[in-house]
N, C-alpha and C positions, 0 to 999 in steps of 0.2 A: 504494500500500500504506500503511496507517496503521499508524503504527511505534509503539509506547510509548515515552517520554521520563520519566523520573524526575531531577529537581532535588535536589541536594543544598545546603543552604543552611545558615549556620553563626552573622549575625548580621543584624540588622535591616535594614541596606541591602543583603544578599544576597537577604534574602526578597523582599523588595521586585520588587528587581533578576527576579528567577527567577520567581516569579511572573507578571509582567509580561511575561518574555519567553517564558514556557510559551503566556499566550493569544493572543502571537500569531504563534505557527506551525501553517499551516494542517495537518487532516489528521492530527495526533495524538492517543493515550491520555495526557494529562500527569497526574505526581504531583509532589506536593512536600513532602519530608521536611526537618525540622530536625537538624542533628547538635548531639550533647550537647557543646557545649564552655563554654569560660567567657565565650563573648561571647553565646551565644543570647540574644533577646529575653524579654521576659516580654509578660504580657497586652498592654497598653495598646499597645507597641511591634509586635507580633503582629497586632493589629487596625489599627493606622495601616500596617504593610506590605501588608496586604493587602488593602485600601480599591479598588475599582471593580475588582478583578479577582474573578474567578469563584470564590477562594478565600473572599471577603469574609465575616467573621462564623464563617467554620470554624477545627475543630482541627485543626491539622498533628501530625501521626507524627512521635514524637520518638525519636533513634536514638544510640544509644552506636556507636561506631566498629564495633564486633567485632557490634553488633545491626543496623548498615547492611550489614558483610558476608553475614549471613546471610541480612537480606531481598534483596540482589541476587544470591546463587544461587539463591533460592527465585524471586522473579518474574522476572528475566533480563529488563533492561529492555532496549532494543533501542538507545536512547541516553542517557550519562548526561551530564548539564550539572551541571559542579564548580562553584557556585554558593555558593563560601566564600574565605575569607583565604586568603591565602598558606600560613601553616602546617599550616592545615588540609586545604588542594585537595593540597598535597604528599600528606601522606598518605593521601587518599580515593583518588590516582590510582596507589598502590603499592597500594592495597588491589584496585584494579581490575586491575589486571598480575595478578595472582593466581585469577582470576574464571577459572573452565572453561569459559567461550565469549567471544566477541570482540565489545562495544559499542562503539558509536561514543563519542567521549568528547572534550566540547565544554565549554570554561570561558571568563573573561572575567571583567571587572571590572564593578562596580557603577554607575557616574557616568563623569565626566570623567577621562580618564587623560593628560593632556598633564602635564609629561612621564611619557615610557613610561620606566620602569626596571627594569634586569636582574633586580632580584629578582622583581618579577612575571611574566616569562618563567620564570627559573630554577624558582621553586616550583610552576610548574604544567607543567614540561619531561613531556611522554608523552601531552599531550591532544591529541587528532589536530585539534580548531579553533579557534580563539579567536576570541571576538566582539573587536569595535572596533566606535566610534559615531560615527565619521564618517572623510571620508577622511583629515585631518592628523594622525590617532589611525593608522588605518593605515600612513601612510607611517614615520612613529615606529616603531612596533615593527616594522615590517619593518627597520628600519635597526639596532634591537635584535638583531632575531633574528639578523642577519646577524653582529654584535658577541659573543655568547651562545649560538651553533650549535642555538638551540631555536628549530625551526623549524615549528610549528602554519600548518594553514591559515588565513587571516586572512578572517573575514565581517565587513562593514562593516554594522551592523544598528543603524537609529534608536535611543536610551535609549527602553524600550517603552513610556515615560508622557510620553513629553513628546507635546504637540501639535504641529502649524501643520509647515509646510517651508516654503524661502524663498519659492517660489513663492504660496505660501497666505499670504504676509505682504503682502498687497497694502493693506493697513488694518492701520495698528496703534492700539493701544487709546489713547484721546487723552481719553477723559474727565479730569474735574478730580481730582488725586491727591487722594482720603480716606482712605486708610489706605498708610501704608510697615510693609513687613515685615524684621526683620533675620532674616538666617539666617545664624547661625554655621558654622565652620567647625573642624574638630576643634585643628586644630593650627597655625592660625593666625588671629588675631596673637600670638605666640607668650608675649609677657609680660602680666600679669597690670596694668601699669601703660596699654599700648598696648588691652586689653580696658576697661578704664574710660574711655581716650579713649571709645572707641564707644558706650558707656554713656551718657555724656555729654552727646557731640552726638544724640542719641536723646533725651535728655530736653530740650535747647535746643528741641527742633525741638516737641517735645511740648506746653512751655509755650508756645511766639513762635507754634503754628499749634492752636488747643483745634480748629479743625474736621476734624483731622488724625488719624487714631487710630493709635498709633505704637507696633508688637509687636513683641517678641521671641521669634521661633519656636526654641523650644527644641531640642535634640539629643535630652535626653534629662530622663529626671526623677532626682533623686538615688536612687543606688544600681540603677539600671539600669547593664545595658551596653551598647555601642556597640562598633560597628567598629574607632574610634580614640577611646582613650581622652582628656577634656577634662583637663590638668593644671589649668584655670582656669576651672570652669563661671561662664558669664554670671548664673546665676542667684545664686549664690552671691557674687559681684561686684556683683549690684544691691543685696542685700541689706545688703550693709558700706556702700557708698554711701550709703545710709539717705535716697534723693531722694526727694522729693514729687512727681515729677513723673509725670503719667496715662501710664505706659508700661506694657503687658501685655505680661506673659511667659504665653506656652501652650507645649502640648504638643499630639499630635495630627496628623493628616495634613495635610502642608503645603498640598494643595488644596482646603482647606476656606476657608486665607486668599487666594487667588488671585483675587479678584472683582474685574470694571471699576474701574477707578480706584484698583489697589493698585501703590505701587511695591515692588521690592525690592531691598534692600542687603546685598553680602557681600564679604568679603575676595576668597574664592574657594569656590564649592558649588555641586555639582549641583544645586539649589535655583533657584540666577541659571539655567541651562537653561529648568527648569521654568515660571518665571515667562516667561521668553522664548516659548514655547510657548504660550503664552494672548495674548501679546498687546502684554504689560504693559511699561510702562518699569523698567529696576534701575541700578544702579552697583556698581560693581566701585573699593575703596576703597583707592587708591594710597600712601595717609599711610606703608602701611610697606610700600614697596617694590613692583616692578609685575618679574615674572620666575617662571623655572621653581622658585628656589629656596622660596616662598612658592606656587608652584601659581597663579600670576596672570599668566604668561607665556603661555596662550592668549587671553586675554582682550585683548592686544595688537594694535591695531587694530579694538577693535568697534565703537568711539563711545563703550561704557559706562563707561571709565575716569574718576572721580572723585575727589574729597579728604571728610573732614568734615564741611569749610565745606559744600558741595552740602548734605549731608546737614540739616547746622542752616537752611540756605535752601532747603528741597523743593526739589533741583533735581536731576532726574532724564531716563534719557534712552533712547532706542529705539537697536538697533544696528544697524550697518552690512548691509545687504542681501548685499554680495557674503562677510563675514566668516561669517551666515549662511549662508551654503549651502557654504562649508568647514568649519565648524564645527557639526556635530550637526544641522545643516535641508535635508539636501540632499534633493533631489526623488526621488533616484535611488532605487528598491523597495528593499527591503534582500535580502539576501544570504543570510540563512544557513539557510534552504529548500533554496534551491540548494544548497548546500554542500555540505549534509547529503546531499542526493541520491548526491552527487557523491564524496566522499570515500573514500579509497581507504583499506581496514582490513585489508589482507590479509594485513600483520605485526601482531605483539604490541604491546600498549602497553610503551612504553618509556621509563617513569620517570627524568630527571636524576639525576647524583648527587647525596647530601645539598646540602642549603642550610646554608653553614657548616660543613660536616662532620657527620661522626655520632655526636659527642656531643650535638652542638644539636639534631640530627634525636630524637636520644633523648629530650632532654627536649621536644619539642615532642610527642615520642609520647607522655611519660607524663603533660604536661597534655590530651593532646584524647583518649586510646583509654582510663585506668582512670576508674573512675566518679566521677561527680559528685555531689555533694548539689544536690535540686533544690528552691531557693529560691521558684521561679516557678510558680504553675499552666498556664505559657504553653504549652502544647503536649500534647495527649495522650501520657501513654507507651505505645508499641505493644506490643500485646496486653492491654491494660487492657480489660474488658467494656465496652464503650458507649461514647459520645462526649458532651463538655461541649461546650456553645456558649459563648464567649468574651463577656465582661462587655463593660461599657461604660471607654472609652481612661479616663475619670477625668483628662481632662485639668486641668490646674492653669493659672488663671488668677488673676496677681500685679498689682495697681494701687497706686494710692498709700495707705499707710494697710494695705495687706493682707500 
């Protein structure tokens, strides 16, 4: 039976995210709507989400909380995948308790979730599955749930953009490194002094190798939002710096810079996945700290762990085979087909209590359910006549002198 599947998605790496996991389950009607909150994407971020999935170049349906309830009694999706933050999936799945018939109702995180923490259980307490992306992610939050009595069934399903599995890594890419990519990381390295280290040795590495082309893959561009907000954008940091040195900052979908002979470098980011996925050598940059506390404690034991120094002497590296196939490359089909088959709905969705209580619940209601002002062209508003096609990302490329 082909079931419909309607995505809920709230900011740029949820789209992403949902997107990617809408094309690949077999046998489905998929939609994917944006909710109106204050992290939705605008264009540029819009179009790099939704780059090689079927969505590519369209306008998503853009929904006020109280305009998602009424499109889900009118089409009555058969499964919804809560496909947003935490404060948001709380409330999309109290709004779903309320629904006059019973969907399946499947949520999940965007990237790498090592460590698993109780708030991302507690805020999404009522959805009957939660993705995980490999099995050291599942063993975690089952250890969660069991911690937190929120107890979703757990499908272990590939991140739906990465490539390769360990077994498919029989060759890894060995070309000569031309280009290193940095890819930041929201919220770490946490001070604004430890971000110009990285600046830095990015420009060392720039001047001591001109055959090197040496970028900073941006988050975001100023006055966008993001999932987690940057207290220290890089870009903004290069600029005070005031270097000479041939480093590009872009914007734009990361696998556009993914070619033969790229390395890449990050604190910690679903990003280092991605690149691992092609092929490619990365480092994982230990200077401040290798653990859960920084989101660098899965990365423990890959081979990819580094300093700087690496950095300023191109010295980069492939990882561990067997760390692969625990970590995000396992062979094994993914799961949540099955799941979904399988899944038992024959009670009510049953929403946790508040996250924080419910004054917090309150005001998380009155920033994502009363209206917003819409800053962005990024999204049709539904029931607008007709559809725009989405511009071009307008990516921003920064060099010396620019």
């Amino acid at each position: 039976m082909t079931r419909s599947v309607l995505a809920v998605a709230d900011s740029d790496s949820y789209v992403k995210w949902a997107a990617a996991t809408l094309d690949s389950l077999p046998d489905v009607r998929p939609h994917l709507v944006v909710l109106r909150t204050r992290v939705r994407p605008d264009d540029a971020q819009t179009t790099s989400a939704l780059a090689g999935t079927r969505w590519a170049g369209s306008v998503l349906d853009d929904h006020s909380l109280l305009g998602l309830a009424a499109r889900l009694r009118r089409t009555r999706p058969d499964v919804i995948l809560v496909a947003s933050t935490g404060p948001a999936a709380e409330l999309v799945i109290r709004l779903v308790a309320t629904l006059p018939y019973r969907p399946v109702v499947v949520t999940g995180l965007p990237g790498m979730s090592i460590p698993a923490t109780p708030r991302a259980l507690r805020f999404r307490a009522g959805a009957d599955v939660f993705v995980v992306h490999s099995h050291r992610e599942r063993l975690a939050f089952e250890d969660m749930a069991t911690d937190t009595g929120v107890r979703p069934a757990f499908a272990v399903n590939r991140l739906p953009f990465l490539r390769g599995s360990a077994g498919e890594h029989a060759a890894f890419d060995d070309a000569p490194v031309r280009r290193v990519v940095f890819a930041p990381q929201a919220k770490f390295p946490e001070t604004p002094e430890q971000r110009r280290a990285v600046l830095q040795a990015l420009a060392a590495l720039a001047r001591a190798r001109p055959d090197v082309e040496v970028v900073v893959k941006l988050r975001a561009r100023p006055g966008q939002a993001q999932t987690h907000d940057e207290a220290y954008p890089f870009d903004i940091l290069w600029d005070e710096l005031g270097s000479d040195a041939p480093v590009r900052l872009v914007t734009g979908p990361l696998a556009d810079q993914l070619a033969a002979g790229t390395a890449l470098v990050s604190v910690s980011s679903t990003a280092l996945l991605e690149a691992l996925g092609h092929g490619l050598r990365a480092l994982v940059l230990s200077d401040f700290g290798v653990g859960d506390a920084n989101l660098t404690g899965v990365y423990e034991g890959s081979g990819l762990v580094g300093t700087l120094r690496d950095v300023e002497q191109a010295r980069f590296f492939h990882p561990d085979r067997a760390w692969l196939a625990d970590n995000y490359f396992h062979v094994e089909p993914d799961e949540l087909a099955a799941v979904l088959a399988e899944v038992d709905v024959s009670g009510p969705v049953r929403p946790g209590p508040p996250v924080g209580g419910r004054r917090a619940q309150a005001r998380r209601y009155a920033r994502t359910a009363l209206p917003l002002p819409r800053p962005f062209p990024s999204v049709r508003v539904f029931g607008r006549h007709g559809d725009r096609r989405l511009g071009r990302t307008g990516e921003v490329s920064r060099g010396a002198g620019s």
